[in-house]
C-alpha positions in Angstrom: 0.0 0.0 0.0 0.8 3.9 -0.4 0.4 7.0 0.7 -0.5 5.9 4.4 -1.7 8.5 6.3 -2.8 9.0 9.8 -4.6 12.0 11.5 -5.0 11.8 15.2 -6.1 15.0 17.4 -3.7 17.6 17.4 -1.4 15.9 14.5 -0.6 13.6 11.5 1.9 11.2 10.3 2.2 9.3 7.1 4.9 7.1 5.1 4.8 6.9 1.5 4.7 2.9 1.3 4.2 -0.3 3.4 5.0 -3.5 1.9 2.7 -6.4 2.5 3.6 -7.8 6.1 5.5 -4.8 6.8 5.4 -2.2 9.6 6.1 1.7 10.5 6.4 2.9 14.0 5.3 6.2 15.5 4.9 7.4 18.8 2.3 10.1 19.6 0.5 12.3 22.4 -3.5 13.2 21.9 -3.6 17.4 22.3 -7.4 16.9 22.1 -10.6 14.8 21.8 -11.5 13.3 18.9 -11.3 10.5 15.9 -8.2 9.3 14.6 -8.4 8.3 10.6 -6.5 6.2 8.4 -6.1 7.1 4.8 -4.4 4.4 2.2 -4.0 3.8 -1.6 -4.2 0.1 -2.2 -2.0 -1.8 -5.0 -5.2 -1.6 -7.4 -4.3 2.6 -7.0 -7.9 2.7 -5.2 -7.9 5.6 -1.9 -9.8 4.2 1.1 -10.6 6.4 4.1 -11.4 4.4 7.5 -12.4 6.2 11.1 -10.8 5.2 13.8 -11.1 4.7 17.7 -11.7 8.1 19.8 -8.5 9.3 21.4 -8.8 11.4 24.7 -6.8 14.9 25.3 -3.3 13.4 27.3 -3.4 9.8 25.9 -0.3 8.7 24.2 0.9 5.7 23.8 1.0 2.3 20.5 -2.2 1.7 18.4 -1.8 -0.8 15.8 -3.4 -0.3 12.4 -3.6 -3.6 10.6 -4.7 -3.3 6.8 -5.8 -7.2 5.8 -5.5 -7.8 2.6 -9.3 -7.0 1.5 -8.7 -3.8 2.8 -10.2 -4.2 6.1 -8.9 -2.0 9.1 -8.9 -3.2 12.6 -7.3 -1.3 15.3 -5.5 -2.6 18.5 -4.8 0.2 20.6 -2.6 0.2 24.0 -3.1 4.0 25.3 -2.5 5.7 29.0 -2.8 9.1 29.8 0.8 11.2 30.3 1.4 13.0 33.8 
């Protein structure tokens, strides 16, 4: 996949490509409330757009984002709020 990009409150990140089974690691803090979303081009050049979980103002932590191969999102995410 390409142009993987990910908008979470108070930021985005994005890669140009994943390869199948492959990975990219960022680490992020919430500045606000709201809906993280997940924008891809698959291999057939098609641009999906997927909502996310809600993230709370202060959470940070890992969410993974796994893209199965029929394009379906599911999200696994491992969040605690910063002191």
């Amino acid at each position: 996949m390409s142009l993987v990009e990910v908008n979470y409150p108070g930021g985005s990140f994005g890669v140009q490509t994943i390869a199948a089974g492959g990975s990219y690691h960022y680490r992020f803090h919430a500045l606000s409330t709201d809906t993280l979303s997940l924008s891809f081009t698959d291999a057939g050049r098609k641009i999906h757009n997927v909502t996310g979980p809600e993230l709370k103002q202060g959470q940070e932590g890992s969410l993974g984002i796994d893209i199965q191969a029929d394009n379906r999102v599911t999200w696994t995410p491992a969040l605690t709020v910063a002191r």
